[in-house]
VEXZAVEX-20238 format. One record per atom (N, C-alpha, C, O): residue in one letter; x, y, z. Coordinates in steps of 0.1 Angstrom, whole numbers, plus 5000, padded with zeros to 4 digits. Layout:
N
aXYZ ...
This chain:
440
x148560283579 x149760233575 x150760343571 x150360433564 x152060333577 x153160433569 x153160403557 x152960293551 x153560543553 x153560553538 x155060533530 x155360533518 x155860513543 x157760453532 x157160323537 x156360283546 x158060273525 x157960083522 x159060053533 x159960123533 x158959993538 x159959893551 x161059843545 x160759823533 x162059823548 x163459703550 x162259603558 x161259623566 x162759473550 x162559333555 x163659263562 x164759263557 x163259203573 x164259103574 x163458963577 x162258983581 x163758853577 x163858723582 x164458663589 x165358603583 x164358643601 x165858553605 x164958403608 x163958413615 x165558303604 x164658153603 x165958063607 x167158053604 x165058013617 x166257863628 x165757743619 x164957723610 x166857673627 x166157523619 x166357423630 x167257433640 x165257343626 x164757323641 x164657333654 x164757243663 x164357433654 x163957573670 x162857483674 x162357453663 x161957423684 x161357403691 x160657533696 x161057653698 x159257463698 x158257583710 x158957613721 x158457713726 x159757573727 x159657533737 x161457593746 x161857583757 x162057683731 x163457673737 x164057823735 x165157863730 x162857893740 x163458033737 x162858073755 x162058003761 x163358183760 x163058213777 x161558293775 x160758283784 x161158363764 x160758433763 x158858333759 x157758373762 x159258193753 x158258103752 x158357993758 x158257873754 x158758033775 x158557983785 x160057913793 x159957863804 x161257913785 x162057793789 x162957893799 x163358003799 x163057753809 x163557773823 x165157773822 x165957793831 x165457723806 x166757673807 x168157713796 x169357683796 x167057803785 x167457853775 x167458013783 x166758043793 x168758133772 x168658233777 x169058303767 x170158323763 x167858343761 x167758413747 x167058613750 x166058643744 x167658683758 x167558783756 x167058903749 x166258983754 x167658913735 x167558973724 x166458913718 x165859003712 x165858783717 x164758803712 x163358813720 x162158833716 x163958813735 x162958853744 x162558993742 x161359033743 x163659073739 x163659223740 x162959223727 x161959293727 x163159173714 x162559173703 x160959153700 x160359213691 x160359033710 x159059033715 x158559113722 x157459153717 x158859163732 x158859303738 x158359433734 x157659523739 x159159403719 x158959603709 x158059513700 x157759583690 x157559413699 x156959363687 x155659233692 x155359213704 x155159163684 x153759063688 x154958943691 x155958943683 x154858893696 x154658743701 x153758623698 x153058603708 x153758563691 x152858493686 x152358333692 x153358273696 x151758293693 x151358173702 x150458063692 x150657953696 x149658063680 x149457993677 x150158003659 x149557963649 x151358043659 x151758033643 x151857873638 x151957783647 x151857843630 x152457713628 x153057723613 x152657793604 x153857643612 x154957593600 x154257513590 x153757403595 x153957543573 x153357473565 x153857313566 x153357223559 x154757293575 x155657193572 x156157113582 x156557203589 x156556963590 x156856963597 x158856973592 x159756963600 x158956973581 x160356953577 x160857093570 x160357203569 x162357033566 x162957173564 x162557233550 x161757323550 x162957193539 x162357253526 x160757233520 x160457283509 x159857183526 x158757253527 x158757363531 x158757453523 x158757393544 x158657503553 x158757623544 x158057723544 x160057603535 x161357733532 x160257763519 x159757873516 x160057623511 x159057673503 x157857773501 x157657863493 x157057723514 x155657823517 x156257933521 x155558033518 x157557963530 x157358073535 x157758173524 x157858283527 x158158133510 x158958223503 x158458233487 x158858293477 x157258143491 x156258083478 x154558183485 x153658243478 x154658183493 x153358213498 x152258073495 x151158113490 x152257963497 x151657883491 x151657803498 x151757843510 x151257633494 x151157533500 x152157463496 x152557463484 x152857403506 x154257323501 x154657233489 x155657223482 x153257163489 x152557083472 x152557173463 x152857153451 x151857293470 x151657383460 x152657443448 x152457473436 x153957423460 x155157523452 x155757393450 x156957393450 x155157253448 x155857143443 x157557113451 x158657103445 x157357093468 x157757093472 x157957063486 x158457133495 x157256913487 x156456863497 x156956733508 x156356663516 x158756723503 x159156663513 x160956763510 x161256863504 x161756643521 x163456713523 x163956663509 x164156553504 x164056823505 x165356763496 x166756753499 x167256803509 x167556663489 x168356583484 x169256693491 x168656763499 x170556713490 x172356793491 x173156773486 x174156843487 x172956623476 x174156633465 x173956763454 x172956823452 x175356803449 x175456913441 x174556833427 x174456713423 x173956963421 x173356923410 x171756933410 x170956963401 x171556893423 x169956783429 x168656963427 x168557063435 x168056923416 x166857003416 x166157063429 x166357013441 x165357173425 x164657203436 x163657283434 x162957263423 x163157403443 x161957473441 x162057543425 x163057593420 x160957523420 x161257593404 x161357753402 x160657833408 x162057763394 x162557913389 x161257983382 x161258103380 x160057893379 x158557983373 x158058033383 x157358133383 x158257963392 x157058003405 x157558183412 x158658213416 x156158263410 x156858353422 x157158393431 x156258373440 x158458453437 x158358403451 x158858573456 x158858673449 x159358553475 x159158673476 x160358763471 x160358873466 x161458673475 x162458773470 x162658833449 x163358933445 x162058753442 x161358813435 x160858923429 x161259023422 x159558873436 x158258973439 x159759113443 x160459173435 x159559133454 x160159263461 x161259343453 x161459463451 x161959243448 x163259273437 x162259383427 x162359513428 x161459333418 x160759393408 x160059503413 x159559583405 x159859513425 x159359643429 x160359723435 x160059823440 x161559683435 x162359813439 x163359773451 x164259853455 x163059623455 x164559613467 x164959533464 x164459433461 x166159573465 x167859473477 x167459353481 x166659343491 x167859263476 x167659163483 x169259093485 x170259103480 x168558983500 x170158873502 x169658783511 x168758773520 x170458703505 x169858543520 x171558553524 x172458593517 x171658513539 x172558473541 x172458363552 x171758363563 x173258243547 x172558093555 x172257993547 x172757963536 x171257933553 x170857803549 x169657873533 x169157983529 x169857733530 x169157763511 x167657643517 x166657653524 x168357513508 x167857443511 x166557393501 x166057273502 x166357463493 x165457463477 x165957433467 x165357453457 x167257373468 x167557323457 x168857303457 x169157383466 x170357233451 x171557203455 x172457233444 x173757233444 x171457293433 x172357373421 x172057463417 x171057533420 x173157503409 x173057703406 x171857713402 x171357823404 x171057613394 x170057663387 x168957713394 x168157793393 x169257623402 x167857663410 x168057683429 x167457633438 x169457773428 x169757843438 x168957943440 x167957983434 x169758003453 x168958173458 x169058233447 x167858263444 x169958283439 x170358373426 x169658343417 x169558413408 x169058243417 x168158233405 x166658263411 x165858313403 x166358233420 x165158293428 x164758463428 x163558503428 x165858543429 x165758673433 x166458753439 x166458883439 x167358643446 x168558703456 x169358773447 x169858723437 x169358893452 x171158903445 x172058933450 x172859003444 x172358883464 x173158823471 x173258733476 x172058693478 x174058653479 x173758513486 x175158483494 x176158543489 x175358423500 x176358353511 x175858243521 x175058263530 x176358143519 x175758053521 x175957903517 x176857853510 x174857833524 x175257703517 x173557603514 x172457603520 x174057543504 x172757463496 x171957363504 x170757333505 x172957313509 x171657153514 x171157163522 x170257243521 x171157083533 x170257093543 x170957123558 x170457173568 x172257083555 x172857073568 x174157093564 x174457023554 x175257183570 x176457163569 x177457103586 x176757093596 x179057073587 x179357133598 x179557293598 x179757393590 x179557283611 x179557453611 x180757493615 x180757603620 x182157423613 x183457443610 x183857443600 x184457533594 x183657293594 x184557283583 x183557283567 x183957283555 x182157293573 x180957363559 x180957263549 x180557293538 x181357143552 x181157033547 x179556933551 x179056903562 x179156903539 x177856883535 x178256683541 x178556623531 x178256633548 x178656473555 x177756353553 x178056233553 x176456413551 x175256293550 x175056313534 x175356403526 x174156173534 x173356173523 x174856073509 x174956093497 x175455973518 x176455933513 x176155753509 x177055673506 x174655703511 x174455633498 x174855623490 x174955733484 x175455493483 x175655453466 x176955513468 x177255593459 x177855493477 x179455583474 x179155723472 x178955743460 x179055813476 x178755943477 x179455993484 x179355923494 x180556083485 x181556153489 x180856273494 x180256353487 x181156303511 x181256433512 x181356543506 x182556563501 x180656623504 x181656763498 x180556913504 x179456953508 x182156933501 x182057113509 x180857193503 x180557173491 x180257263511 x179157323503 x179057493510 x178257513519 x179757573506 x179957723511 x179957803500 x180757783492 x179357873498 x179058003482 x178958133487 x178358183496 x179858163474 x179258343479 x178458383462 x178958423452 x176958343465 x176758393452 x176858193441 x176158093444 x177458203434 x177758133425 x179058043424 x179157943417 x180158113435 x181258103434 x181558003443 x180458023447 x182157913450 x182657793462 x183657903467 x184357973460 x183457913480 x184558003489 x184857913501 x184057823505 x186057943507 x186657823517 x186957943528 x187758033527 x185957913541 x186357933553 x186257863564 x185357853572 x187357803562 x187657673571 x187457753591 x187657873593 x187157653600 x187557703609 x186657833613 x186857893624 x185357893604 x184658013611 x183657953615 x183757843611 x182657963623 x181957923629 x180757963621 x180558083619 x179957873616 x178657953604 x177658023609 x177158103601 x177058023622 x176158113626 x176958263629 x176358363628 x178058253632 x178158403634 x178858443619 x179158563618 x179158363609 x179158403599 x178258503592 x178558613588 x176958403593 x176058463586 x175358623598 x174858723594 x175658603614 x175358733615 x176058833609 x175458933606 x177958813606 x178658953606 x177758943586 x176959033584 x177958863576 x177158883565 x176159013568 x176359133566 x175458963571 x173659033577 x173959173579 x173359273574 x175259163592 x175359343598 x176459403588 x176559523590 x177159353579 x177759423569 x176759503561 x176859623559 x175559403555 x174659383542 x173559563548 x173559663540 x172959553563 x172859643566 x173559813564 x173259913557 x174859773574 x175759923576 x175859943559 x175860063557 x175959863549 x176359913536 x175459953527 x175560023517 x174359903532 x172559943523 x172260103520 x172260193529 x172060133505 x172060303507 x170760303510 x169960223506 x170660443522 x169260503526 x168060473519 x167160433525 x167860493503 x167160573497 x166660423489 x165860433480 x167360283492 x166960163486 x166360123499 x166760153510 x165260053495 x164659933509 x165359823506 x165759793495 x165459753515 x166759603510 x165159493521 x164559513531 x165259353510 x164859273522 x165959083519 x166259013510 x165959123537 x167559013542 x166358903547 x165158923551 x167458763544 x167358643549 x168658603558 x169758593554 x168158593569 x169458553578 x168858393582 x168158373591 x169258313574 x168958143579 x169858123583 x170858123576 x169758083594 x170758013604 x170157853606 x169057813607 x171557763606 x170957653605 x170957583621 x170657473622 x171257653631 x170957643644 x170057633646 x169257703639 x169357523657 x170357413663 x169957293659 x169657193666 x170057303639 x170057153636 x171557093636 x172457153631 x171756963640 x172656903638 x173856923630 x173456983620 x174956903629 x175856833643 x175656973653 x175257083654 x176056883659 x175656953676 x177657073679 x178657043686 x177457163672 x178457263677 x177957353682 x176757383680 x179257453693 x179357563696 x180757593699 x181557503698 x181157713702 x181857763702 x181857783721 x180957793728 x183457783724 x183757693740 x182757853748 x182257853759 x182757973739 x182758073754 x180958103752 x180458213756 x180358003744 x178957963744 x178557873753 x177457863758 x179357803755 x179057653761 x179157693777 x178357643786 x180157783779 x180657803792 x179557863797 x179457833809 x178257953791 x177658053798 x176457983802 x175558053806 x176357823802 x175557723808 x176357623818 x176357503815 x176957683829 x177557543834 x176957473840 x177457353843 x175557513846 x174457423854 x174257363848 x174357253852 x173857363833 x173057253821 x173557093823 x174657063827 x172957043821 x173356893820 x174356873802 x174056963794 x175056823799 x175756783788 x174756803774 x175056863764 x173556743777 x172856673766 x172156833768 x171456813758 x171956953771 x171157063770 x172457163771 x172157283768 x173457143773 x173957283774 x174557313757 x174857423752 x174757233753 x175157223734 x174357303729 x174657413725 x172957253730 x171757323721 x171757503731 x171557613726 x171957473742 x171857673752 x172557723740 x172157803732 x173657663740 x174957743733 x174857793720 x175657883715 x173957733714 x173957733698 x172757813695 x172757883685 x172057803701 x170757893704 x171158063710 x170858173707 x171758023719 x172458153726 x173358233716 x173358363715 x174258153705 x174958233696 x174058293686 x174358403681 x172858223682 x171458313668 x170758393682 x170158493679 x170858373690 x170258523696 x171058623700 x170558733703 x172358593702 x173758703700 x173258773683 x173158893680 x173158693676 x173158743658 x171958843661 x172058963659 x170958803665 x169758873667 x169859003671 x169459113666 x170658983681 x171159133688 x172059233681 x171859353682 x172759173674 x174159233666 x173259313655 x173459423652 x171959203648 x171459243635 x170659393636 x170559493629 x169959363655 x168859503662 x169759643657 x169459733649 x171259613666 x171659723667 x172359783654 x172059903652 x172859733647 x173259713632 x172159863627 x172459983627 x170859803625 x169659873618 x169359983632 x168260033629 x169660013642 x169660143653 x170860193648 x170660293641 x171760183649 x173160223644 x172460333628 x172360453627 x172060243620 x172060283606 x170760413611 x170960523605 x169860403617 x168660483617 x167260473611 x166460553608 x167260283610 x166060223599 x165960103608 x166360003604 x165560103619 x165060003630 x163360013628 x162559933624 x162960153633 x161660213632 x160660123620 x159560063621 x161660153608 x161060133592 x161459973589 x161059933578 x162059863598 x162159763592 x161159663602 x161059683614 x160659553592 x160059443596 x160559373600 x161159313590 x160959283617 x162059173614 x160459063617 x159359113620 x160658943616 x160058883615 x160858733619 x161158663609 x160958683630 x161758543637 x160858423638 x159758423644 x161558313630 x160658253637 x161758123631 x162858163626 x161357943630 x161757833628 x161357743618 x160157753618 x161657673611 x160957593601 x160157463604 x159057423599 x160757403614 x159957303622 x160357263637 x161157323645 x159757183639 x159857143655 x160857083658 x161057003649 x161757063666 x162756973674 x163156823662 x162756773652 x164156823669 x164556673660 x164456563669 x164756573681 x164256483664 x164556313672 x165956243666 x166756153670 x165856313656 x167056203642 x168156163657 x168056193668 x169356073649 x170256003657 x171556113661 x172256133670 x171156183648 x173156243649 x172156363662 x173156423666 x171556393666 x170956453684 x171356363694 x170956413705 x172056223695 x172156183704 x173856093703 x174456043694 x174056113716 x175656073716 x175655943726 x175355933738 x176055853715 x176155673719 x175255643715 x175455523712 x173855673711 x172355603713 x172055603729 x171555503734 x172455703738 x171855653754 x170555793749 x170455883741 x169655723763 x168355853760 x169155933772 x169556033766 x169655933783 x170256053791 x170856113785 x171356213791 x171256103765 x172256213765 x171856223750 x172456183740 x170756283751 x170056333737 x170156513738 x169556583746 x171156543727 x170956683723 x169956693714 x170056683701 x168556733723 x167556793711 x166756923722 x166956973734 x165856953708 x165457073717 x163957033723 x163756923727 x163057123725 x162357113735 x160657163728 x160657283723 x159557093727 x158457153721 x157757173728 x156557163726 x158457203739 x156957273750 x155957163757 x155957053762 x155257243754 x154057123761 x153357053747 x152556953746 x153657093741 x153257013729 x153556853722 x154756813722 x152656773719 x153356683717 x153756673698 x153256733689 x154856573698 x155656503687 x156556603686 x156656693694 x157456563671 x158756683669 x158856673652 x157956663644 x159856683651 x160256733634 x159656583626 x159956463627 x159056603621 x158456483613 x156756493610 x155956483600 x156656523625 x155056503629 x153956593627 x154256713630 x152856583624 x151856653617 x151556723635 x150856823635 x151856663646 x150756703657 x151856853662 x153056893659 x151056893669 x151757063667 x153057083672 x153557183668 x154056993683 x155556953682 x155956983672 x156657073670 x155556903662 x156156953646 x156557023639 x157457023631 x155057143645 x154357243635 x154457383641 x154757493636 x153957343652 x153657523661 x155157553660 x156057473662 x155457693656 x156457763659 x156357883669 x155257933672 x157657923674 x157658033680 x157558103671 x157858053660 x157258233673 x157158313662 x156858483665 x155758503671 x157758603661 x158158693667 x157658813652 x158058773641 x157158923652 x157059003642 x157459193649 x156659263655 x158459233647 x158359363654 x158459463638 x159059433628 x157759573639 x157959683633 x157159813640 x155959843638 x158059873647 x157859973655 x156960053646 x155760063650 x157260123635 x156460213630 x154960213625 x154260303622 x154560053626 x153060013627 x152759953640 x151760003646 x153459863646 x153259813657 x153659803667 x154759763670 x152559853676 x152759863692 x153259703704 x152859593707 x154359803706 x154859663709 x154359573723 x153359633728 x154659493728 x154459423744 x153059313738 x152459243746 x152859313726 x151359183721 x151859053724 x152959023727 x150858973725 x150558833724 x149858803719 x148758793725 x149858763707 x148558773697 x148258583696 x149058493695 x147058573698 x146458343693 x146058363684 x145558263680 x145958453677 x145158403660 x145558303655 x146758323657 x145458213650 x145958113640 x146758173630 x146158273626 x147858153624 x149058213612 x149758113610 x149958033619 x150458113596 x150958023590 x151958083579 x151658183572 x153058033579 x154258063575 x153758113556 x154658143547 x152758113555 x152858123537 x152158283542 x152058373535 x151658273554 x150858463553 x152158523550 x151958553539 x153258553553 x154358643552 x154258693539 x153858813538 x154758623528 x154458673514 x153558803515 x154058913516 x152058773514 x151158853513 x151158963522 x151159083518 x151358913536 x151659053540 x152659113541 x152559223545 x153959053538 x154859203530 x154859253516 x155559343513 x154259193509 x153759303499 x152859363502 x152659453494 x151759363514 x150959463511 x151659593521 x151559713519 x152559523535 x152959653536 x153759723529 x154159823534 x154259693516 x154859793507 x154259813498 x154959843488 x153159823496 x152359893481 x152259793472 x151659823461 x152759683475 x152859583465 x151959443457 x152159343463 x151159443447 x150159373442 x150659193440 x151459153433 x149859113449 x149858983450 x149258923435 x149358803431 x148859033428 x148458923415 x149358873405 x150358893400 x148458773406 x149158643395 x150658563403 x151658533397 x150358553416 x151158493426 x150658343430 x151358243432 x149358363429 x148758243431 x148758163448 x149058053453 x148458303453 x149058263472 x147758223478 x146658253474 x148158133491 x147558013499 x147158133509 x146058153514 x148358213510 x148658283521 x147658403521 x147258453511 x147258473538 x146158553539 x147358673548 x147958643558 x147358823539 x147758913547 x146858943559 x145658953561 x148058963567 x147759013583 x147459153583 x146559183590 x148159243574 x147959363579 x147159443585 x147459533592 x145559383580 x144259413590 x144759433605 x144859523613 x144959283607 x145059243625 x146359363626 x146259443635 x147459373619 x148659393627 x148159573624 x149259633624 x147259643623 x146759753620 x145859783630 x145659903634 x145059653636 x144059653646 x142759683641 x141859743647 x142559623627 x140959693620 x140459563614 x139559563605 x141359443621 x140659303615 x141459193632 x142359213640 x140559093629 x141358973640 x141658893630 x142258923620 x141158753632 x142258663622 x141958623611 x140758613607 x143058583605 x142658583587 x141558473586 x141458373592 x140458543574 x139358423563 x138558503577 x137558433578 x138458623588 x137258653596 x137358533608 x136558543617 x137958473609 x137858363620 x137658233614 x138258143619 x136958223604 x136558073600 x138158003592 x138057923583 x138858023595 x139857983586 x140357823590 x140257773601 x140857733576 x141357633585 x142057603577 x141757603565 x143657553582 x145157543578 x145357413576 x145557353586 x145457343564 x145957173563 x147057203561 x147557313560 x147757043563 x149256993565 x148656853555 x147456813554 x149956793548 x150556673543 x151956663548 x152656753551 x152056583549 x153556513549 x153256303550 x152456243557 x154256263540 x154256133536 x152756113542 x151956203540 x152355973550 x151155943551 x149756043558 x148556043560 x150956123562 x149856203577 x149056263566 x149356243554 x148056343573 x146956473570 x146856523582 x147156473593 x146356683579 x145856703590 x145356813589 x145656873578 x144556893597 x144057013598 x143657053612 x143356983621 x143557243610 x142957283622 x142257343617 x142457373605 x140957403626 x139457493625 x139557553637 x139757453644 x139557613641 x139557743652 x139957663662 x141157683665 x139257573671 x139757513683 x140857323678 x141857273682 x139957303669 x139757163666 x140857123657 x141057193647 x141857023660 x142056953651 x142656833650 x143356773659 x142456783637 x142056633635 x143756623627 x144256683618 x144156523634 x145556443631 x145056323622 x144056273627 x145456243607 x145456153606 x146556013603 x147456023595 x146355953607 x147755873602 x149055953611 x150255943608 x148556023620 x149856083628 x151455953634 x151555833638 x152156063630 x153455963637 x153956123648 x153656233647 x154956043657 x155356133666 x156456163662 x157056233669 x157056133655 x158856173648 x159156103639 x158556033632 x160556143638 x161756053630 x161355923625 x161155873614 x161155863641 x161855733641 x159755643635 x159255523633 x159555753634 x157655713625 x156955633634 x156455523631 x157055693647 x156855623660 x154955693660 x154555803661 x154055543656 x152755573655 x151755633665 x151955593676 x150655733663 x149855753672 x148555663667 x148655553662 x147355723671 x145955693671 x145855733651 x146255843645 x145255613645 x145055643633 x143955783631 x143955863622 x143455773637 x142255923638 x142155973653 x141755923663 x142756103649 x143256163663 x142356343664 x142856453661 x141456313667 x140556513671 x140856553684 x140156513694 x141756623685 x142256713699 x140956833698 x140056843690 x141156913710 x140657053714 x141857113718 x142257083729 x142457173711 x143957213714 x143957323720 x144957383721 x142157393727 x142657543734 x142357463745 x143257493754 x141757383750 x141557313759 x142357163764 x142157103774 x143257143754 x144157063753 x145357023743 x145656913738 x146257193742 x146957203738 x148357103734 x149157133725 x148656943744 x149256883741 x148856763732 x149756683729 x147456763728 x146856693716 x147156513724 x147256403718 x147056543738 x146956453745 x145856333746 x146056213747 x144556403746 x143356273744 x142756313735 x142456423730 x142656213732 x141956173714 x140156193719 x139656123727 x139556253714 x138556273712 x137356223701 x136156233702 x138156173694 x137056123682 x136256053680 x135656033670 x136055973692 x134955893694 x133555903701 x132555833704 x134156063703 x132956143716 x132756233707 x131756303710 x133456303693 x132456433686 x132856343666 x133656393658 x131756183664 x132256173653 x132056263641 x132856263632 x130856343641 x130256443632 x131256553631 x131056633622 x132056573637 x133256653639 x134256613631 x134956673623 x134256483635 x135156403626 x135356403613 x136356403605 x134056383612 x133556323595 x133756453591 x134456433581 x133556583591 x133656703583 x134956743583 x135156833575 x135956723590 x137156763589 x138056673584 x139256693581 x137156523582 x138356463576 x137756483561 x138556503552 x136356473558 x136356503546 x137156643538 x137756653527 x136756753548 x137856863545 x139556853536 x140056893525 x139956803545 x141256753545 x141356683533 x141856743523 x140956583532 x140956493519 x140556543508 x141256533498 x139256603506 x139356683496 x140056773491 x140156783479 x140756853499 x142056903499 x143356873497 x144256953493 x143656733499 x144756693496 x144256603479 x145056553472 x143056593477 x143056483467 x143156643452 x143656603441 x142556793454 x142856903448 x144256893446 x144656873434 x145356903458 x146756883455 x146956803442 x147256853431 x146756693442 x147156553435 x146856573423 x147656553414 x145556633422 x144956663409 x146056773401 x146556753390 x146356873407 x146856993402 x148456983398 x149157043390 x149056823409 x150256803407 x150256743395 x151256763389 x149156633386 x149256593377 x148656683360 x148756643348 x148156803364 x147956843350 x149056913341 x149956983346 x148856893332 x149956963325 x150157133324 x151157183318 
């Protein structure tokens, strides 16, 4: 391991699909910069998202935990005011602050819809951005969630403060944020950045000279090219930014999405299915909702030249709460009294271990009725729905997902002994949650 602590970065999509980067396979998306970023860095093929939604996800990845864990196990709310991840729990920007860095999110929040329990109260001590879940990405007004007479309202912060930029476009917002936050960082501090871009979740914008650079696309795909194509323009701007500065070598970027594709309504224009703006989960089946790996599997990108040799393709199994752990350990920094779910990589990303727990490891999921888990090859979906719209599968569903990666035929009536131990697994696992949610 090098012996200087790294610059962090993050950059996290919201709802990115498997399926919509060129680089994990797509014929139709043209994301360059993070092809080149996979390239100098691993590529990941089996990561998956604690979560199939958005503030779980943000929770584990910044809690190191379980989404229950960090009491934080469905979407929250966007009215101003509305609670969120708690200010006891530690988390990473935290953590990293008390050992000595810079920190900043710039983007999407999403843990919570008031000061109290904003980024600045987390660790950040920068922030730009906005709280809920979704804004437009012109006018940064917060539109849903307007039950019971509920009034839109604007949701843009710098920090603590409401700031009004009408008319900028928010994803390249938050890149020029990002490559400011860089060019201004003194040498001799390590800084670690959050660039959440809330691309390409809903409403469906871009900007006309994005849209143009798909004119083959059909209507219902060239929206999402465009919006996708602008967070991998950010991508590129952030590379050269830290080449520019002379700390590319020394920093961790680390890419990846919070959950799978959307089905919701505001992705489609009229209600026709020919003209659904969503994205794409590969060969995988379900999408943002769903426990089955549409959901869950993310693309997922880690480069740091000064440990890691780049051009990998790594299948280990990984999960959004390992991050925590292993960026503290590549900085010298002690996980105790963190209380993490999460298993550092550094071994594997060192080449003196393969995958976390030795191989035996196995990753549960909750969300409302589902369960689920995986075991090296195997896993067992329960109560699965395929989306949004809670469109049902097989109440007990055991895929072979290296052998049948789209969790296409149900198995469970040909290995029940298989069955019975992974659902007991699960269950006991989720009934621990329940337990621990109710003690004082």
């Amino acid at each position: 391991m090098t012996k200087k602590r790294p610059n962090y970065i993050i950059v996290y999509c919201d709802d990115l699909g498997y399926g919509d980067l060129s680089c994990y396979g797509s014929s139709q998306m043209k994301t360059p910069h993070l092809d080149r970023l996979a390239e100098e860095g691993i590529r990941f093929t089996n990561w998956y998202s604690n979560s199939p939604v958005c503030s779980p996800s943000r929770a584990a990845l910044l809690t190191g935990k379980y989404p229950a864990r960090a009491g934080v196990s469905h979407i929250l709310g966007g009215r101003r005011g509305t609670a969120g991840l708690k200010t006891s729990l530690p988390s990473l920007p935290k953590t990293l602050k008390a050992a000595g860095y810079r920190t900043a999110l710039f983007g999407k929040w999403h843990l919570g819809a008031s000061a109290e329990h904003g980024p600045n109260a987390h660790g950040f001590d920068e922030f730009f951005g906005f709280r809920a879940g979704c804004i437009d990405y012109y006018s940064h007004i917060f539109y849903w969630e307007q039950a019971g007479g509920v009034n839109p309202v604007h949701d843009l912060w710098h920090n603590e403060q409401e700031v009004w930029e009408n008319g900028e476009y928010m994803t390249e917002m938050i890149t020029s944020k990002a490559v400011e936050y860089i060019e201004a960082s003194p040498a001799e501090e390590p800084f670690f950045l959050m660039a959440g871009y809330n691309a390409p979740h809903y409403p469906m914008h871009a900007p006309k000279r994005y849209v143009d650079r798909f004119p083959d696309l059909p209507p219902d795909r060239r929206i999402m090219a465009a919006m996708i194509a602008a967070v991998d323009d950010g991508v590129g701007d952030i590379v050269a930014a830290l080449k520019r500065k002379g700390v590319y070598e020394d920093t961790v970027i680390f890419f990846s999405s919070d959950n799978g594709p959307s089905t919701e309504s505001r992705n489609w224009l009229d209600g026709t299915e020919d003209l659904y703006y969503g994205g794409s989960a590969g060969v995988f089946r379900g999408h943002k909702a769903s426990l089955f790996d549409g959901g869950v599997r993310e693309p997922a990108i880690l480069s740091y030249p000064a440990l890691i040799e780049g051009g990998q393709t790594n299948g280990e199994v990984c999960a959004m709460m390992d991050i925590f752990p292993t960026f503290l350990e590549l900085a010298g920094v002690s996980g105790e009294g963190c209380g993490l779910d999460g298993t550092s990589l550094v071994p594997m990303l060192e080449g003196s271990g393969s995958a976390p727990a030795g191989g035996e490891r196995m990753l549960f999921w909750e969300y409302g009725e589902q369960l689920a888990v995986r075991e090296g090859k195997w896993k067992l979906v329960l109560n699965g729905k395929l989306d949004f719209s809670r469109t049902a599968a097989d109440a007990v569903h055991l895929s072979d997902v290296e052998a049948d990666p789209g969790e296409r035929v149900n198995l469970a009536e040909r290995h029940p002994n298989i069955v019975r131990r992974l659902e007991l697994a699960v269950r006991q696992w989720y009934d621990n949650l329940r337990e621990e949610a109710v003690r004082p």
